[in-house]
Structures are given as C-alpha cells and as structure tokens.
C-alpha positions in Angstrom: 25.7 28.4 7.3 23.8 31.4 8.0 23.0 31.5 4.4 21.7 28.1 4.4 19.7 28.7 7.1 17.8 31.6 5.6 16.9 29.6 2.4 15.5 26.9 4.5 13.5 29.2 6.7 12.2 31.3 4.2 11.0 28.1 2.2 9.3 26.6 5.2 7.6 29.7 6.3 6.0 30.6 2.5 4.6 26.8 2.2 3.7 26.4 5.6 1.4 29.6 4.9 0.3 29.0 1.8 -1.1 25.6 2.0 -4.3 26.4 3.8 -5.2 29.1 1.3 -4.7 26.6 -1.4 -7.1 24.0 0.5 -9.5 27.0 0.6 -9.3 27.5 -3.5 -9.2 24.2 -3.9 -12.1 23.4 -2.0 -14.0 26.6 -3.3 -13.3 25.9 -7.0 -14.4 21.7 -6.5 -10.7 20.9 -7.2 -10.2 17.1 -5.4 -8.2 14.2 -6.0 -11.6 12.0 -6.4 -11.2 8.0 -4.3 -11.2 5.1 -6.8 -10.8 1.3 -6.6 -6.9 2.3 -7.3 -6.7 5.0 -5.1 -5.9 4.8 -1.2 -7.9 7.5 0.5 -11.5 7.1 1.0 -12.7 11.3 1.2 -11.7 13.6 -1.5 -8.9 15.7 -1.0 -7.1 18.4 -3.1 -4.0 17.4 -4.8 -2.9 21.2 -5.2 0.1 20.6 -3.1 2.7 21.2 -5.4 2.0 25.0 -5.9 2.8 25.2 -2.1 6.4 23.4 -2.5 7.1 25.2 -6.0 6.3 28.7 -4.5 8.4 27.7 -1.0 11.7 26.5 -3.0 11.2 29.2 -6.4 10.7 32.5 -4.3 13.2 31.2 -1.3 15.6 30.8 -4.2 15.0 34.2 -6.0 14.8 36.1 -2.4 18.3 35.2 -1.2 20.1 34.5 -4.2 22.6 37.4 -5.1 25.4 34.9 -4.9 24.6 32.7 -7.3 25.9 32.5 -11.2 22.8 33.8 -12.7 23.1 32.3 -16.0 22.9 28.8 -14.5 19.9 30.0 -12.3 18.1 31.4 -14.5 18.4 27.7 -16.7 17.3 26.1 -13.4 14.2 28.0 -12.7 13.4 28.3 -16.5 13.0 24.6 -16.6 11.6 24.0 -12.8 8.5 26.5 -14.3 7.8 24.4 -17.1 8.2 21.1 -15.0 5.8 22.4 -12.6 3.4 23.7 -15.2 3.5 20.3 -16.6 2.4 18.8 -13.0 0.2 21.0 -12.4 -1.7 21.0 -15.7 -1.7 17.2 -15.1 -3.5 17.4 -11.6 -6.2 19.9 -13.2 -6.5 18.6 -16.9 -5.4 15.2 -17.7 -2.0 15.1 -20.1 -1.4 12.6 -22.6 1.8 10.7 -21.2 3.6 11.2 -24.8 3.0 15.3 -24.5 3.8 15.2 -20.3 6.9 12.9 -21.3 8.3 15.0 -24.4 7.7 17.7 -21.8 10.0 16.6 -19.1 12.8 15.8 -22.0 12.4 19.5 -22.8 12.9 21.3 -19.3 15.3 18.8 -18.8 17.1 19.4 -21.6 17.3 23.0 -21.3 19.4 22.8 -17.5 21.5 20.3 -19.2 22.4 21.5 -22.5 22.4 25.5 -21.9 22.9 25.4 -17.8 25.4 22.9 -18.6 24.2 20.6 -15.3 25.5 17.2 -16.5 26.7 13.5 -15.2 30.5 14.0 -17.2 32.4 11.2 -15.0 31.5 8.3 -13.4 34.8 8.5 -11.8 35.9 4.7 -11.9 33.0 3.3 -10.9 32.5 0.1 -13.3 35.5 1.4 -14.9 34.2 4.3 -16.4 35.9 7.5 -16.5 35.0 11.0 -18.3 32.0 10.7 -20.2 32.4 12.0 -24.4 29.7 15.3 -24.4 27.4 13.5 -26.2 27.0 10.4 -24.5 26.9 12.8 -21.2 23.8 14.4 -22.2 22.1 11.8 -23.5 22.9 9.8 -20.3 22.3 12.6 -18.2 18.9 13.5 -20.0 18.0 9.8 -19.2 19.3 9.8 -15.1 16.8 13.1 -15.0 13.7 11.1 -16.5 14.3 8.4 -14.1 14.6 10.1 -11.4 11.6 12.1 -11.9 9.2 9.3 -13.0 11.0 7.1 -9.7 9.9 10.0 -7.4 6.2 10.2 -9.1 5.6 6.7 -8.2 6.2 6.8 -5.3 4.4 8.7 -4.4 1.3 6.9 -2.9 0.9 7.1 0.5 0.9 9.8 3.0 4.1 11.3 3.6 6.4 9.5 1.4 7.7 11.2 -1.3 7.7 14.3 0.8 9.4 12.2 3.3 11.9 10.6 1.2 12.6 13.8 -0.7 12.9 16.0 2.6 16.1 12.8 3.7 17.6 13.3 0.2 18.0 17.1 -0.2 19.0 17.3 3.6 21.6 14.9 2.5 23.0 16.5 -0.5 22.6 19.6 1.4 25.1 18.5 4.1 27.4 17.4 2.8 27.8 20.4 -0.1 27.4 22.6 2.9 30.4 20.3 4.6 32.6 20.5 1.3 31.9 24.7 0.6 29.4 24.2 -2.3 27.3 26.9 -0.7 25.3 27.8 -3.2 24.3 23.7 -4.0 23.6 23.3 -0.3 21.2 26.8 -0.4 18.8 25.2 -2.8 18.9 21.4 -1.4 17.8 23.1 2.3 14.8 25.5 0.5 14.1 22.3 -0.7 14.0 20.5 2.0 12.6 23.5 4.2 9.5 23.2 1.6 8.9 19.9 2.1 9.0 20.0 5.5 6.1 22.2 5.6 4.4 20.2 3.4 4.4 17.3 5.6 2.6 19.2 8.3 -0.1 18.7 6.1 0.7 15.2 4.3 2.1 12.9 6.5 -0.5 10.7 8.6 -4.0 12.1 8.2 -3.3 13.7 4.5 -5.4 17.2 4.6 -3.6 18.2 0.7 -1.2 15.5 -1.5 2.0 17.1 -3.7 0.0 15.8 -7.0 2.1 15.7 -10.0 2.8 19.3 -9.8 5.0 18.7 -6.7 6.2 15.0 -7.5 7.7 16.8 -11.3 9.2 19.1 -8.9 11.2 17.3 -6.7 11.8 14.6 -8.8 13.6 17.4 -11.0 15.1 18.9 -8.3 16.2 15.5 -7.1 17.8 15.6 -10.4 19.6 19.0 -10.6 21.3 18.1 -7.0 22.2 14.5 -7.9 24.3 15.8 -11.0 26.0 18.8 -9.1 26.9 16.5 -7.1 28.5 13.7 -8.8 30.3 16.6 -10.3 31.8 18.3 -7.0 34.7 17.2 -5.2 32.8 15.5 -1.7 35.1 14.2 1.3 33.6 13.5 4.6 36.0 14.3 7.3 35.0 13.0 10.4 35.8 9.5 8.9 39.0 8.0 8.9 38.6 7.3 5.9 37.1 10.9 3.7 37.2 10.5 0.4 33.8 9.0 -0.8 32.4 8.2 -4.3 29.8 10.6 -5.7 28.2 8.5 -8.2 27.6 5.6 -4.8 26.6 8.2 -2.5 23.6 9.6 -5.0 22.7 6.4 -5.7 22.0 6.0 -1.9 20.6 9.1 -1.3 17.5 7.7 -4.2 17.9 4.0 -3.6 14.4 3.9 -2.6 12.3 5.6 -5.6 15.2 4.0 -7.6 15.0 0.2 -6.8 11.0 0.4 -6.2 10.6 1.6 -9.7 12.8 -0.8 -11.1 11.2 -3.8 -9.2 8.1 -2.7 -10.2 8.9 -2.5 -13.8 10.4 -5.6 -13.9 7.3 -7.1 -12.3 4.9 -5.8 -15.2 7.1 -6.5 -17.9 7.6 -10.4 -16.6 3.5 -10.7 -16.4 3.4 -9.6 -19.9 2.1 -5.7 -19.3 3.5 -2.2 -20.1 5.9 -1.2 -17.3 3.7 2.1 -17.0 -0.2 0.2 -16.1 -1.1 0.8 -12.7 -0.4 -1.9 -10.1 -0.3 -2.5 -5.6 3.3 -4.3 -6.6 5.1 -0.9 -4.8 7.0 -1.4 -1.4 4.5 1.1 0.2 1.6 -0.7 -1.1 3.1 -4.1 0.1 3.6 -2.4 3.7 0.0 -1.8 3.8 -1.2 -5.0 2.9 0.9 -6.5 5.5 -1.3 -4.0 8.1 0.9 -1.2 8.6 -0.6 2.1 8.7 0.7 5.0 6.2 2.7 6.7 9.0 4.1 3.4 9.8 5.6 2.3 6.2 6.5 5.7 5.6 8.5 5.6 8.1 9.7 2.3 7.2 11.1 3.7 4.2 12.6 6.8 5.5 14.5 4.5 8.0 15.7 2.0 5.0 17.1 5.4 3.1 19.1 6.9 5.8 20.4 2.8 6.1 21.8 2.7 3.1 23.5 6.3 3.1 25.0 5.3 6.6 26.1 2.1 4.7 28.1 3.7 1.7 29.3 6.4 3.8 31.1 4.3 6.7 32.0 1.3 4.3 34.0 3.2 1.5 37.0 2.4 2.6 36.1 -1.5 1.6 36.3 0.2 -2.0 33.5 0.9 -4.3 33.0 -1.7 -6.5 32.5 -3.8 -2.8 30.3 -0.9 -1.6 27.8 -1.2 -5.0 27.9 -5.1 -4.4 26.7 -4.6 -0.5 24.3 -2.4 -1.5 22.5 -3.9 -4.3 22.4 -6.9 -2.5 21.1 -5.3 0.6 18.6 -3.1 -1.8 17.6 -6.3 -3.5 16.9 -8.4 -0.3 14.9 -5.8 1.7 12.6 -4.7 -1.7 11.7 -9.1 -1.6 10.9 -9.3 2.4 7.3 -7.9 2.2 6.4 -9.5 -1.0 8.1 -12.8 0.4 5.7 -12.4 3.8 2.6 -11.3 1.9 3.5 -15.3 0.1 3.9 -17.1 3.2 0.7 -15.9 4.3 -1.1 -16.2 1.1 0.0 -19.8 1.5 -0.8 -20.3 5.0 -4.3 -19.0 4.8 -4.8 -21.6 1.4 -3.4 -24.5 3.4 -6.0 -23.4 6.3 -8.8 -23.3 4.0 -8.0 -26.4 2.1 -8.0 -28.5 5.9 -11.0 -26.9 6.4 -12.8 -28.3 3.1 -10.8 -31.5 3.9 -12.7 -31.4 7.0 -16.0 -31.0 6.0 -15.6 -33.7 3.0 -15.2 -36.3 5.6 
C-alpha cells in the first residue's frame, strides 16, 4: 500500500510541476494547437501535455522500482518511449497515419513479443479458452491498437480522456492492489497520479490538452494494464459472490472509448466514408450539441464508466455470458439516447418551421 502510494505521489507531484514550464516553452517557441472549423476551442492553446503525463508515470516508475522484474520493465518503458515519441512528433510535425500506425504495431509488438505481455485466455467467455501463441499475439497486437486509437478519439473535449483514463487505471489499480499484484497496481496509480495532475490543467477551462503524445500514452498504457490483467487471478471479496471474469471486467473498465469508437466507425462506414475522416458523430460531441458544457458531458461519461464497472462487478454472479448481454445492451442503449434526442429535436424544430411557412402561405 505504502508502495502504491509513493508511485502515485511521486507522479502527481512531477506533472503537476512540470506543466507550467511546458506552457511557458510552448508559448515561447509558438507551439499551439491552432482553432479550426473541426476544432472545439476558440484561443490557441498548447497541446504539449503529454510530455507532462510521460515524464509523471516514466520517472515515478524508474524512481521506485527496485521490485520489479526488470526484463519486463525495461520492454515496457522501451516501447512507452517510442509510443510517446510517436505522439509527440505527431503534435509538432504532422505523421503520415501509415508511418504513426506501423509505429504503434512496433512498440506494441516489442511488450508483447519480448515482454511477453499478452491476452493468452479468454477464460470461457464465448467459449473460448487458451489462446494458441500465435493467434495470442496477433489478437493481442490488435486489442493494443484498439485500445490506443479508442482512447485518441476520444479525446475531444476538456477533461475526457484524462478523466476517463484517471477511472480506468484507478480501477485496475484496485483491484491488483486488492488481489497482491503489487507491482501492476504501482504503475496503474503513477498512472493515474499523472493524470490527475493533468486535469488541474485540462478539465473545464483547458490551459494545455494531452495531444497525441499523451493520448499514445495512455492509450498504451491502457493496454499494458488491460492484458496483465486478464492474465492475473482477480476475486473481489467483499461480495458474496468473488470470483469475477477478467476479460468482462476490462471490457468495463474501457466501455466508453470502446463502444464510442465503434459507433462511430460504424456510422462512417454505413454513409459510405473511411471509418478514420473526421466527424461531431462522438458521444462527447453529441453532449455538446444537446447544450451541455465540457465539464458537464465529461462528467457524464465518467459517471456512465464507473456504471458499467459497478454493473459487472455486483451482477457476476448472474454468470458472464448474462453479464456481456446486460452490458452491451445497456452500452448500446445509452451510446443511441443523445443521438435519438438530437432527432426528436431536429424534427420538432422542422415541423415548427414548416407551420410557420404553412402560415404565411395562407
């Protein structure tokens, strides 16, 4: 526990401190995400915040870390550098999205292959069983991309995919700090510790955004935790019933990023367009449009992810398969009901105007 702690603090403290110098340098050296007709914010503002969560959970993590089996670590931080590089090269210098993509497959690749960080069970759900090494890291390789590209794009709106990546690695962290995976729980809290002092900076009124270099970054440490942990051995015992199902809980824990990308993606590819062109079809965008503020569907979507990890956790005793069905079903009918509002409206305000030209004809 005390362990934990001092990850978590020593994260928070290093990004807390270093994201006012890196507003300075980027405001010195001109370096601003520039307002569009696709982007949200109306001022510029630098989008350097990912070398402030990178530092936080990469030094944290080599400060404290005398515990850890350094082979895998040094796998781990290996490919979180190049990740980061990647995102951050992105932010300053446009990459092609072949090179940033073949990039990704690489740093991922590396954990999996030589840190040996891989999905090798599904353990029953939909049947499935151990996974042959092949077909584990291929599918792992693919879980990783997903996960990353899913917490990218999200990320757009104040406080989100800090937000939502703050409620997943405090999730994984408790409960591998609950089970005795110490040294799984160490890096989910740095993480978390980071991106809670990022959001003393992001959430609300945005003073610096995570660009790419920190959305590569937690979506690939998003992905590191989600495979430890569908690999360890997780019970929860303050429920009657303790036992849970890895593979359901991380689904969960990322059902936001997840089922947004996915809906989104779907969208695109029904109107005809690639599922990577730029769209307002996400949940955060619709939660605007419907005249919440940023705070305010933020929030929205932190409360929706802590839902459905309350939901699995207190309802596996109904068995999983029953537990998947609930939650897809819930996941599908909540990412419908501001679309389905945004509709009624659009049709309210058309049946308004067409009385009103009714009106005047007469």
């Amino acid at each position: 526990m005390v362990q934990t702690f001092t990850f978590f603090i020593t994260a928070f403290l290093i990004t807390y401190f270093a994201v006012p110098s890196i507003i300075k340098v980027a405001t010195i050296r001109n370096l601003f995400d520039e307002p569009d007709e696709r982007k949200l914010h109306q001022n510029t503002i630098p989008a350097l915040g990912g070398v402030a969560i990178f530092a936080g959970i990469f030094f944290s993590v080599l400060f404290w870390a005398e515990s850890f089996n350094f082979s895998l670590l040094r796998w781990i931080m290996l490919s979180l550098v190049i990740t980061f590089m990647l995102g951050l090269k992105d932010d300053i210098v446009a990459i092609d999205p072949l090179k940033k993509l073949l990039g990704l497959l690489a740093a991922s690749g590396l954990v999996i292959v030589y840190g040996d960080i891989r999905i090798a069970s599904f353990h029953g759900l939909l049947g499935v069983g151990e996974l042959p090494y092949l077909v584990s890291v291929l599918f792992t390789l693919f879980v990783f991309i997903v996960i990353i590209n899913a917490v990218n794009l999200i990320d757009g709106i104040n406080g989100l995919a800090g937000g939502i990546g703050t409620i997943a690695s405090l999730a994984f962290g408790t409960l591998f700090l609950l089970n005795d995976h110490s040294n799984a729980a160490a890096f989910a809290f740095a993480t978390a510790g980071s991106l809670l002092a990022f959001l003393r900076y992001n959430f609300s009124t945005a003073k610096i955004f995570m660009g790419d270099g920190g959305a590569l970054v937690l979506g690939f440490v998003l992905s590191v935790l989600c495979t430890r942990f569908m690999n360890s051995d997780i019970s929860l015992g303050m429920l009657p019933n303790s036992s849970i199902s890895t593979p359901l809980m991380a689904l969960a824990i990322l059902i936001i990023p997840l089922v947004d990308t996915l809906r989104v993606f779907i969208i695109r590819i029904a109107d005809g367009r690639s599922p990577f062109s730029a769209d307002r079809n996400h949940l955060h965008h619709q939660l605007l449009d419907l005249g919440f503020s940023h705070r305010r569907a933020a929030v929205i979507l932190y409360a929706a992810n802590i839902y459905f990890i309350l939901l699995t956790a207190f309802s596996m005793s109904l068995g999983i398969h029953t537990v998947l069905f609930l939650m897809l079903i819930t996941a599908f009918v909540f990412s419908q009901i501001p679309a389905l509002i945004l509709r009624n409206r659009a049709q309210a305000t058309e049946q308004i105007f067409e009385k009103k030209v009714e009106r005047h004809a007469a």
